[in-house]
C-alpha positions in Angstrom: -52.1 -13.1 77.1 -55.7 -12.5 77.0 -58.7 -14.2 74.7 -61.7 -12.6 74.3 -65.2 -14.3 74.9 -66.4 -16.0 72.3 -69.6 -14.3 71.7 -70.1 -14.5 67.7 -72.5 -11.3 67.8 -68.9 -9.0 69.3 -66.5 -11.4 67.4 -68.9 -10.5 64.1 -69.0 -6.6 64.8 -64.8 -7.2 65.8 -64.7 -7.9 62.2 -66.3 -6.0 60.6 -64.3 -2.9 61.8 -61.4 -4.5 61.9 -58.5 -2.3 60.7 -56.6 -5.0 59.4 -58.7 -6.6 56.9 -58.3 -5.4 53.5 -54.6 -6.3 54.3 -54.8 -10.2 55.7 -56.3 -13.7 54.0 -59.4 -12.5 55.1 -59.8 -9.9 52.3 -61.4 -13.1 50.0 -64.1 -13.2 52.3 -67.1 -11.1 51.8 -68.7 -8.6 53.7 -72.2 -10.5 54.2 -69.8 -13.9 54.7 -67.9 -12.3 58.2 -70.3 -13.7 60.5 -69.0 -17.5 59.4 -65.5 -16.6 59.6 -66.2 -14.8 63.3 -67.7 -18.1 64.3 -64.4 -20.1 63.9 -61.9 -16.6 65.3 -60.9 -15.8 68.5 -59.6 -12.1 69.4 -56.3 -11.9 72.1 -54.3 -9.2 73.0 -51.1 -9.7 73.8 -48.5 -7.5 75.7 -44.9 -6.3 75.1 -42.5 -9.2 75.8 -45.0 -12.2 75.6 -45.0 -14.9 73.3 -47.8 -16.3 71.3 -46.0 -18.7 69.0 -43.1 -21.0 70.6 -40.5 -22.4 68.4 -40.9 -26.6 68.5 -44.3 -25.9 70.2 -47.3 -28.2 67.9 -48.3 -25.8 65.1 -52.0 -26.1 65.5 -53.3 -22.8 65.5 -53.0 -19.6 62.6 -52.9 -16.0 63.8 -53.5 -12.7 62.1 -52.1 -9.8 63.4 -55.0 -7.0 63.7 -52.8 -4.6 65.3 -49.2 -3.9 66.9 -45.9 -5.2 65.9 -44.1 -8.7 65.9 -40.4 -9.8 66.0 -40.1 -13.3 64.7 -36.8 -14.8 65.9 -35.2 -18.1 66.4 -33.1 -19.7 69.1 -30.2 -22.2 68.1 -29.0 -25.1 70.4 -26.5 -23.1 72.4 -29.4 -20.4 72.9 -28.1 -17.9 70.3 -31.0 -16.0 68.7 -31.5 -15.2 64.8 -34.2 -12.4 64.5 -35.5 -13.7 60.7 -38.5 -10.4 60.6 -41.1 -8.4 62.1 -44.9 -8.8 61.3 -47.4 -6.1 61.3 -51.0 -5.4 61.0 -52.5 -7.7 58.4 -49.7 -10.4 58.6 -50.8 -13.9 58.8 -48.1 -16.1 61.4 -48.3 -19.9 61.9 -47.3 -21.4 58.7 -45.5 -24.3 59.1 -44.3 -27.1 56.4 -43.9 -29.7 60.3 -46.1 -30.2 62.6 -44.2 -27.7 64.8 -43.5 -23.9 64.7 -40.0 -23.2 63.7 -39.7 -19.8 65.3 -40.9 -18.2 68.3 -43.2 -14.7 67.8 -42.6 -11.9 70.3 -45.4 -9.2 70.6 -43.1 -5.9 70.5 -46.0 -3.9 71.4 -49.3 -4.6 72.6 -50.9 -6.7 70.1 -54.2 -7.3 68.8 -54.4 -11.2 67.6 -57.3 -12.7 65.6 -57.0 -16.7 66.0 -57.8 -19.2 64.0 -57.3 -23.5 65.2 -56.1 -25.4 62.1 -59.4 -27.5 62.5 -61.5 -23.9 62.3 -59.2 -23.2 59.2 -59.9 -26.1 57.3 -63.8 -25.7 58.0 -63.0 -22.3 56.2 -61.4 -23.3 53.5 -64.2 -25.8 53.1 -66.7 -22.7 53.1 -64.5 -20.1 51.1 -62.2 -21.3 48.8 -60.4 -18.7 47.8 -59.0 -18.8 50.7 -57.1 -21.2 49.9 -55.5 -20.0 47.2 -54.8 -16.7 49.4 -53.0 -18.8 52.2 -50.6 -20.1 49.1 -49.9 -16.2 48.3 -48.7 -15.8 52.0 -46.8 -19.0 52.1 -45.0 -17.8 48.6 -44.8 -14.2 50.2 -42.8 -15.8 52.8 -40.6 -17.6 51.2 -39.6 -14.4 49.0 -38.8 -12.3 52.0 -36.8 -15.5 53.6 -34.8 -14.9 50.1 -34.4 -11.3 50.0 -32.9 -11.8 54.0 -30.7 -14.2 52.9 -29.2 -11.8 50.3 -29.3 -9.1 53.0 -27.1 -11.2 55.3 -24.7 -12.8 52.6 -24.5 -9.8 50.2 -24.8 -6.5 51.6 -22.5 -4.3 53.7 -23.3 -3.1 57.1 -24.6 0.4 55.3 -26.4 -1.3 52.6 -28.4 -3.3 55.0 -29.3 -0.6 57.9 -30.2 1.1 54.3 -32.8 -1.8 53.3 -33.8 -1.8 56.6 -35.1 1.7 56.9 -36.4 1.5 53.8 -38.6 -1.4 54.4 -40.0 0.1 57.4 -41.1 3.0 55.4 -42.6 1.1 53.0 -44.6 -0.6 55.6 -45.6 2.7 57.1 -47.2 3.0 53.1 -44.4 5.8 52.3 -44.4 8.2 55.5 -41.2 9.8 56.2 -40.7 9.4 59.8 -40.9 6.0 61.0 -41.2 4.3 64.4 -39.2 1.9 65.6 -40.6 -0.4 68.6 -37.5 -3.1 68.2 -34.1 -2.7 70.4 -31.4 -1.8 68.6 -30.1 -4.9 69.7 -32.6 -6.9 67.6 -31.8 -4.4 64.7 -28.3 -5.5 65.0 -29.4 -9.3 65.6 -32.0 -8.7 62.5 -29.2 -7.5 60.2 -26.4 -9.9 61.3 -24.7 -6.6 62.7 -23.2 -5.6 65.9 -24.8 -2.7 68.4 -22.1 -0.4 67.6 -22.2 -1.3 63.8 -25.8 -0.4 63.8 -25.4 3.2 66.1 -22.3 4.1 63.6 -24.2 3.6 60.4 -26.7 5.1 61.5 -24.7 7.9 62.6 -23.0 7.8 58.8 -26.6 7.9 57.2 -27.5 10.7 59.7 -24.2 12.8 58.8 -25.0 12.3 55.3 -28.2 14.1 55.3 -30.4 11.3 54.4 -32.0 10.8 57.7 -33.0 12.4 61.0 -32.8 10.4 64.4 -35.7 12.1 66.2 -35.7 10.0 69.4 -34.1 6.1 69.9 -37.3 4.7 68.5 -38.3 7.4 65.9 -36.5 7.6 63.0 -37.8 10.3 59.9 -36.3 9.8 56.2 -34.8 13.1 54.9 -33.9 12.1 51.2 -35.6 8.9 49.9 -34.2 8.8 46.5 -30.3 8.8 48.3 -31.0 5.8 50.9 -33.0 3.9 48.0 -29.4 4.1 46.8 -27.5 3.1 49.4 -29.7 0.2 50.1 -29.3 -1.1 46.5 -25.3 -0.9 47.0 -24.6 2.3 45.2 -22.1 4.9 46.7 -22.0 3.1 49.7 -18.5 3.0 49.8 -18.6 0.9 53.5 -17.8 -2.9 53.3 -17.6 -3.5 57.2 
């Protein structure tokens, strides 16, 4: 895991030409502004299989993620793991209603971090606050995707929720058809509350059925949008495993 030097002239021009920031919290801050957020920020990359958040770890810093993709997962007492999402550019990690992190973040790529302590993010608050009422959009962002996985995992069949899955990835991709895929497809299957074979023989199903193309193990291009929308809602599905 590496930070950047703190140099506020390259943290200032870092954020100005940021790629994520029309997406994250830092949208409410103004153009002229950037120069007093880049003075409490600190820029990290992080590479593929590293951690930057540890679950039961003191939740003292925030983190936006400026580029690459995320798993979020969390280990039980036996050490079985619950994958509960994956964050991408412009999502804001380190929430936490304790004083420790309840889940551990995994960079699946190399990631691009812009980090914030929780004494810098007060000072901003202080300075901006609309930022404040932005943070409570992420937190109530959260908590609807922590609902709509609950339904995945309770509700769905297998097919409905590889369905969901592929769909949400191509809304995150802001519509494209084909799709990449950086997780295993053992955290797909730990994601969806699935089994490896599960996951390959849906996929296989949705394949057969025209509505998608495998391209490669991690690339994954949509044929028919309307059909999987429908499948993903529970319509036709006709699979309950």
């Amino acid at each position: 895991m590496l930070g950047r030097p703190h140099d506020a002239a390259a943290l200032l021009r870092e954020c100005a030409q940021c790629g994520a920031r029309k997406q994250s919290v830092c949208s409410v801050v103004e153009d002229e502004d950037l120069a007093r957020l880049a003075v409490h920020s600190q820029h990290m990359v992080v590479q593929p299989g590293q951690a930057f958040i540890a679950q039961d770890e003191p939740a003292d810093e925030f983190f936006i993620v400026t580029g690459g993709q995320v798993k979020l997962f969390t280990l039980m007492a036996d050490g079985r793991r619950q994958i509960t999402g994956f964050a991408r550019q412009g999502s804001f990690l380190g929430l936490a209603a304790q004083e420790r992190y309840a889940f551990t973040a995994e960079a699946l790529t190399e990631v691009h971090l812009c980090r914030f302590t929780h004494v810098g993010m007060k000072l901003l608050i202080a300075q901006f606050p609309a930022l404040e009422q932005r943070l409570l959009l992420e937190a109530a962002r959260e908590l609807i995707l922590a609902q709509e996985h609950m339904v995945l995992l309770g509700r769905k069949t297998a097919l409905e929720r590889l369905a969901s899955f592929i769909m949400q990835r191509v809304e995150d991709c802001g519509g494209q058809p084909e799709i990449t895929l950086p997780m295993t497809r053992t955290d797909i299957a730990d994601y969806l509350g699935l089994t490896i074979e599960t996951v390959s023989r849906m996929l296989n199903m949705l394949r057969r059925d025209g509505l998608i193309e495998v391209k490669h193990i991690t690339r994954i291009r949509v044929i028919d949008r309307p059909a999987l929308a429908i499948r993903a809602a529970g319509e036709r599905s006709g699979v309950l495993m």
